[in-house]
C-alpha positions as CSV (number, residue, x, y, z in Angstrom):
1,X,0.0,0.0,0.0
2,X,1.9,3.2,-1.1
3,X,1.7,5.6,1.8
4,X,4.0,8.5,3.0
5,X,6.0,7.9,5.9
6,X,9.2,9.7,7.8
7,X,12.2,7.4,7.8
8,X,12.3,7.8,11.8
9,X,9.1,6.4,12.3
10,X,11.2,3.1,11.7
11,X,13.9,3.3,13.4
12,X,13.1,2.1,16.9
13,X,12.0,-0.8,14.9
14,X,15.2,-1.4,12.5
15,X,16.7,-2.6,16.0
16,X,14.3,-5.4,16.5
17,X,15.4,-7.2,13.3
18,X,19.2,-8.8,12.7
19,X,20.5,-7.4,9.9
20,X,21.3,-10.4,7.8
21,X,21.1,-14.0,7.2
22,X,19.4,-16.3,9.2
23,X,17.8,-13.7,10.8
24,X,15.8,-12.0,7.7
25,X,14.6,-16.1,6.9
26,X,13.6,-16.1,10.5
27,X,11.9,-12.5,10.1
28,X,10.1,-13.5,6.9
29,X,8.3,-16.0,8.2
30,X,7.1,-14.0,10.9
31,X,6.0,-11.2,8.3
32,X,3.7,-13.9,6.5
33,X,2.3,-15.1,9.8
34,X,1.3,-12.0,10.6
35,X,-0.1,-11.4,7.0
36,X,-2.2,-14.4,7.4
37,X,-3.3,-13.3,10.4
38,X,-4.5,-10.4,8.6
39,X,-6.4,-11.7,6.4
40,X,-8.5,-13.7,9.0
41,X,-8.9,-10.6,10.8
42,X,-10.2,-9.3,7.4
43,X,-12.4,-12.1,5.9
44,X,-15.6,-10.7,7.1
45,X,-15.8,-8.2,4.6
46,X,-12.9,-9.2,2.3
47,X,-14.0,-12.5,1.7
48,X,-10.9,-13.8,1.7
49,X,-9.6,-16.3,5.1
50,X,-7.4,-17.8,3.8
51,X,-4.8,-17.3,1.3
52,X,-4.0,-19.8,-1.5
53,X,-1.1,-21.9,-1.0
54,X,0.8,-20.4,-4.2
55,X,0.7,-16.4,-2.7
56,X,1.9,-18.4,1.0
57,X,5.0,-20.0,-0.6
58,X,5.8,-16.5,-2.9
59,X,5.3,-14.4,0.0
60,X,7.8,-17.0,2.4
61,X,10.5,-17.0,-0.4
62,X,11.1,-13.6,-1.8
63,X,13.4,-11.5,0.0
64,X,11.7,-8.4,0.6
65,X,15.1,-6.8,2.1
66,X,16.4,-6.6,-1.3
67,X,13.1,-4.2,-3.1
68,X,14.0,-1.5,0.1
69,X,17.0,0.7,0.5
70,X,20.3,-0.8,2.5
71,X,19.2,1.4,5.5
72,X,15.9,0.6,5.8
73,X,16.6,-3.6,5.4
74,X,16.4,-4.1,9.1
75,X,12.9,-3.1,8.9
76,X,12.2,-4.8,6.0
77,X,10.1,-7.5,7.0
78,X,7.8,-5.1,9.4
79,X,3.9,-5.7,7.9
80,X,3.9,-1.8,7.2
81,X,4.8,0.1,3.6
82,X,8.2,1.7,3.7
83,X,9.7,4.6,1.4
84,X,11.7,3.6,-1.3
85,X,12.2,7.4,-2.3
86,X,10.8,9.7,-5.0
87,X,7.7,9.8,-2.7
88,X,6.9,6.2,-3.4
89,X,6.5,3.1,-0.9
90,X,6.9,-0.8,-1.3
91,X,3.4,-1.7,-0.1
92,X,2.6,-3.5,3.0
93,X,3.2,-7.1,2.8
94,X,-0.4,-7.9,3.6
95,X,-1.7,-5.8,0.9
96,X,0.9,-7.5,-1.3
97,X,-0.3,-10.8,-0.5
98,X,-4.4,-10.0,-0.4
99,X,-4.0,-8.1,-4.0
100,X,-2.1,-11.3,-5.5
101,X,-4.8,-14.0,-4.2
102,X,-7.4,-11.6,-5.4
103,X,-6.0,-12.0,-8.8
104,X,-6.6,-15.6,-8.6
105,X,-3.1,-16.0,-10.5
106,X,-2.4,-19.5,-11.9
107,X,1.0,-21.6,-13.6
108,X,1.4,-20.2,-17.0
109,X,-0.6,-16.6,-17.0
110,X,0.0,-13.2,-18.1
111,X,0.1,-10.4,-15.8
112,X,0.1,-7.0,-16.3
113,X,1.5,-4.5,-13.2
114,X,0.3,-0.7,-13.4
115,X,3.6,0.8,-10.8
116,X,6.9,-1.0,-10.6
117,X,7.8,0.4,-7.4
118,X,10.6,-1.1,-6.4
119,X,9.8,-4.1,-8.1
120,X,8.6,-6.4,-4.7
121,X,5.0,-7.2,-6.0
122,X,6.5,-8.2,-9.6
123,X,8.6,-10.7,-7.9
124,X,6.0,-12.2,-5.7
125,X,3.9,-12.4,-9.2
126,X,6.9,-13.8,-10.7
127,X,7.0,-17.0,-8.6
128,X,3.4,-18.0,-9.4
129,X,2.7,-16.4,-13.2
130,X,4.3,-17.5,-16.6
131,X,5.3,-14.1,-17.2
132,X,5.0,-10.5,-16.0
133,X,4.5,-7.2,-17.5
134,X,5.4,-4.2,-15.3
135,X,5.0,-0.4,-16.2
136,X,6.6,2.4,-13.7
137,X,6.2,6.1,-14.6
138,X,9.4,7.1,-12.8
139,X,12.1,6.5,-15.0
140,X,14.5,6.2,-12.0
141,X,12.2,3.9,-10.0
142,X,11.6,1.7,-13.0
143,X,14.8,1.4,-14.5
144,X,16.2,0.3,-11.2
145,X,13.5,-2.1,-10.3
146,X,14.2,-3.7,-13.7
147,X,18.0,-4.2,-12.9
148,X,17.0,-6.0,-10.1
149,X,14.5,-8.1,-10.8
150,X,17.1,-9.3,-12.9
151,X,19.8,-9.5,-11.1
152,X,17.7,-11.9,-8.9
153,X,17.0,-14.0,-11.9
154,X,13.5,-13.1,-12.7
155,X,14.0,-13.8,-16.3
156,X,9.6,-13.9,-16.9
157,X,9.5,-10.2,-16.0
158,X,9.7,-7.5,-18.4
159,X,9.8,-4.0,-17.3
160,X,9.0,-0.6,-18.9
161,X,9.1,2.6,-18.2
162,X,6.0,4.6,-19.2
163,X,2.0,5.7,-18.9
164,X,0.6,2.6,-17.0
165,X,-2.9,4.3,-17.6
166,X,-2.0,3.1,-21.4
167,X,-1.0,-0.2,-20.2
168,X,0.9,-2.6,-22.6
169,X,-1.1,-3.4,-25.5
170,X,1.4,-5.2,-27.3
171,X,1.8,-7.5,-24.9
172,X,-2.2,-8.5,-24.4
173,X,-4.3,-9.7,-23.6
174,X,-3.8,-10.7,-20.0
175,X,-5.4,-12.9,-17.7
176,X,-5.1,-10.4,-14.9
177,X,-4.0,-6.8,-13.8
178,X,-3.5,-5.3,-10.8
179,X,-3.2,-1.4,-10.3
180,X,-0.8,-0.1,-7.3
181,X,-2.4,3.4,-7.3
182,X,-5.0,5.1,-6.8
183,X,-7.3,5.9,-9.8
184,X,-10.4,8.0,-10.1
185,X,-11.9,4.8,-12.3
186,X,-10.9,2.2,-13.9
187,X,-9.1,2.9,-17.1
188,X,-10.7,1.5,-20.4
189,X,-7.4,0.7,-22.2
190,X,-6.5,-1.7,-19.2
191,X,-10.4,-3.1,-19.8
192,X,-9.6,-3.8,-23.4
193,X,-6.6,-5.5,-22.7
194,X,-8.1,-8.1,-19.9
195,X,-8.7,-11.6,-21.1
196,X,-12.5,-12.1,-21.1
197,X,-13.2,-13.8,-17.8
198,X,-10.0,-11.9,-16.3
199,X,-9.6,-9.7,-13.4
200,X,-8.1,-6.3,-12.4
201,X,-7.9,-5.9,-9.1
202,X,-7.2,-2.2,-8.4
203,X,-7.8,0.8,-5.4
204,X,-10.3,3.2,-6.7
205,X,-10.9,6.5,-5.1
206,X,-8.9,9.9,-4.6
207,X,-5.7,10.6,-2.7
208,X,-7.8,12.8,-0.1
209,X,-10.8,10.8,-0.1
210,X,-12.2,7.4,1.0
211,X,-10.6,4.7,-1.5
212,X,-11.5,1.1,-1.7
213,X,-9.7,-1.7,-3.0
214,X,-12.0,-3.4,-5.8
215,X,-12.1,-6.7,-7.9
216,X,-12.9,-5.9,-11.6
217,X,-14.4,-9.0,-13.6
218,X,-14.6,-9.2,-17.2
219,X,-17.5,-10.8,-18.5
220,X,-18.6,-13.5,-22.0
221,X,-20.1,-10.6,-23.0
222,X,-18.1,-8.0,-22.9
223,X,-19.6,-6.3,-19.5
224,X,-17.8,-5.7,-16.5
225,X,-18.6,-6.7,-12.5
226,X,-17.4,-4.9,-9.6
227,X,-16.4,-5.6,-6.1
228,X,-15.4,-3.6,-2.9
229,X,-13.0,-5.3,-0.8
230,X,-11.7,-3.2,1.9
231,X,-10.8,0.6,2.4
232,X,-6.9,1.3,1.5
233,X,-4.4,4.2,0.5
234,X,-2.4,4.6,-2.2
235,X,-0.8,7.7,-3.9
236,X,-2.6,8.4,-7.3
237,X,-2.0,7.3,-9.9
238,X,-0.3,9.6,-12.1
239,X,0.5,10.2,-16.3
240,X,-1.1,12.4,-19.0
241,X,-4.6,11.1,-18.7
C-alpha cells in the first residue's frame, strides 16, 4: 500500500530485526504469519480467510530486504509500507499478498502490473505467473527495479518505463491486472486489454478521499462486474490522462 511515511518512524523498529542472514529467513516467516493473520482478521468483509497456497510459498521465499533501501533492510520484513524514495512506498506485505490472491493467478498466465515500485510485488507475481509485464512512470524507480529483478533472476519479468494508464497493448491480452495506485476509475485501455473472464484488481478512489480496493471482472459478454474489498491508501496514480 503506497503511503508516505518519515524514515524515523522506523527506526526504533530497524533494531528489532538482525541485519542479515538467518535472521531475515527467521523474520520472513514471521511477516507472512502475521499477514495471514491479517487476512482472518479481514475475511468478514474481504472474503478472503485464507490465502492460496501459491501467494503463501511466494510471499515466504522472496526477499523483501532486497526491493528496500540498504538502511531501511532491518525493517524490511515489518507488515507496514516503507519509502523507497521519490515519494513512493513498497506496499505493506499484507496488501501485497491479499491483492495477489485476489487476482486468482495460476501456472502459466500473463500479468500486467500498473507501478513497478521497487519491483517487490512483480517478484511475488513472478514465482506464481508465466510471465509479468510491469509499467513504472518514474524512470528512475523503474529502471532500477528492472535491474533487479534481474539480477535476482526473474528472467519472466519484463519491465518498462512509461503511462501505465496506457498499459501494454502489445503484450495482451492478459489474464489479470492489478493497479498499485489510486485511480479515479478504472481505465478503459487496461479493460480492453483483460482476457474475457480476467480480473483487475485495483484501489479506486482519490488521494484525499475514502478509496477502496476493488475486484474488476470481465465478462462472456463484454460487461464488467465490480467488487469492494476493503478501504486502502495509495498515492494516485499519475500520467497524461
Amino acid at each position: 500500500m503506497k503511503r508516505y511515511f518519515a524514515l524515523g518512524a522506523f527506526l526504533f523498529f530497524c533494531f528489532a530485526f538482525p541485519s542479515h542472514g538467518e535472521g531475515f529467513d527467521v523474520a520472513r516467516h514471521k511477516m507472512v504469519e502475521e499477514v495471514l493473520a491479517d487476512a482472518n482478521t479481514t475475511s468478514s468483509y474481504s472474503g478472503v480467510s485464507a490465502l492460496s497456497p501459491n501467494v503463501i510459498v511466494a510471499m515466504k521465499k522472496v526477499e523483501r530486504h532486497r526491493f528496500v533501501p540498504d538502511a531501511l533492510a532491518p525493517a524490511a520484513y515489518l507488515n507496514r509500507p516503507l519509502p523507497i524514495g521519490y515519494g513512493q512506498t513498497i506496499s505493506q506485505p499484507f496488501i501485497v499478498a491479499l491483492m495477489t490472491d485476489l487476482m486468482q493467478v495460476k501456472a502459466g498466465d500473463r500479468i500486467l502490473e500498473i507501478g513497478t515500485g521497487s519491483g517487490y510485488q512483480a517478484a511475488i507475481l513472478a514465482e506464481i505467473a508465466g510471465s509479468v509485464y510491469s509499467i513504472e512512470i518514474i524512470e528512475p524507480l523503474g529502471k532500477e527495479a528492472g535491474e533487479r529483478l534481474i539480477s535476482l533472476g526473474y528472467r519472466n519479468v519484463q519491465t518498462r518505463v512509461g503511462d501505465g494508464y496506457y498499459g501494454w497493448p502489445e503484450a495482451a491480452p492478459f489474464d489479470a491486472i492489478i493497479v498499485t495506485a489510486a485511480a479515479s476509475h478504472v481505465p478503459p485501455p487496461l479493460l480492453k486489454q483483460l482476457k474475457i473472464g480476467g480480473r483487475i484488481v485495483i484501489p479506486l478512489g482519490t488521494q484525499f478521499m475514502t478509496q477502496y480496493l476493488m475486484v474488476v471482472e470481465k465478462q462472456p459478454d463484454g460487461s464488467v462486474t465490480t467488487r469492494q474489498i476493503l478501504p486502502v491508501r495509495f498515492v494516485p496514480l499519475t500520467g497524461g490522462h
